[in-house]
N, C-alpha and C positions, 0 to 999 in steps of 0.2 A: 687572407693574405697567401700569395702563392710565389713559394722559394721555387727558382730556375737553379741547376746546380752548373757552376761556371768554370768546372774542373778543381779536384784535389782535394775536394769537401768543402770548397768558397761554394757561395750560395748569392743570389741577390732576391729582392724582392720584384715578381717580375712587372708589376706594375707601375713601375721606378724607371722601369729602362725606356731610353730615348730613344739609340742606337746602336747598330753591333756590326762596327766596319772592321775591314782588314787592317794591319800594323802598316803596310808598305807605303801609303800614299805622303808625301810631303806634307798637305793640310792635316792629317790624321799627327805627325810628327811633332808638328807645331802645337797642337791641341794636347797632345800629351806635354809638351813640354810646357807650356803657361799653366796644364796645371801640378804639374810638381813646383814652378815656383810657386803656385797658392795654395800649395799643401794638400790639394785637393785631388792627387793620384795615389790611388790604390794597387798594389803590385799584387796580384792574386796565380803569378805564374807558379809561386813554390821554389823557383830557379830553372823554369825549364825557358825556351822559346817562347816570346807573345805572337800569338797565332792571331788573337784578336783583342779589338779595344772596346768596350764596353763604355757609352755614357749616356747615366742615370740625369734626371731631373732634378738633385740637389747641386748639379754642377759638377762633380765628383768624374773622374774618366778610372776606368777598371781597366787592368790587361788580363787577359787569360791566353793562356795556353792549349786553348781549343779553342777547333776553327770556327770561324764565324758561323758560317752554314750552320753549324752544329748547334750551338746556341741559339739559333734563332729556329731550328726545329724544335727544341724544347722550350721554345716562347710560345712556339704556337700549339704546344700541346700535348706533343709525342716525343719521348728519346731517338734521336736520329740513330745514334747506335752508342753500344761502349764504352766504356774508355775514362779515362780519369776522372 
């Protein structure tokens, strides 16, 4: 099992993850918003900006606070750089 770290010591499992979009789009807005009414959003910013939305295969949608790019270079293997 291999932890992706998703900013600020959140971690996920990375063979869990579906997809890893930007915060801005409307459908992304909407997707986060049905799943906070099913209880099924994870807030993993800490309090800072959600830079990105994370959604895993239990249905579950994550935000973090680091950029997508970045996350999805550490999907694929390597730390893209620093930082939370």
């Amino acid at each position: 099992m291999r932890l992706v770290n998703v900013g600020y010591g959140n971690v996920v499992v990375a063979d869990r993850v579906v997809a890893v979009v930007g915060p801005a789009a409307a459908p992304v807005r909407r997707m986060r918003e049905e799943a906070r009414k099913r209880g099924k959003l994870v807030d993993a910013t800490q309090g800072r900006k959600t830079r990105s939305v994370i959604v895993i295969d239990s249905d579950h949608v994550i935000l973090s606070a680091v950029q997508a790019e970045t996350i999805s270079a550490r999907l694929g293997g390597g730390e893209a750089e620093d930082g939370p």
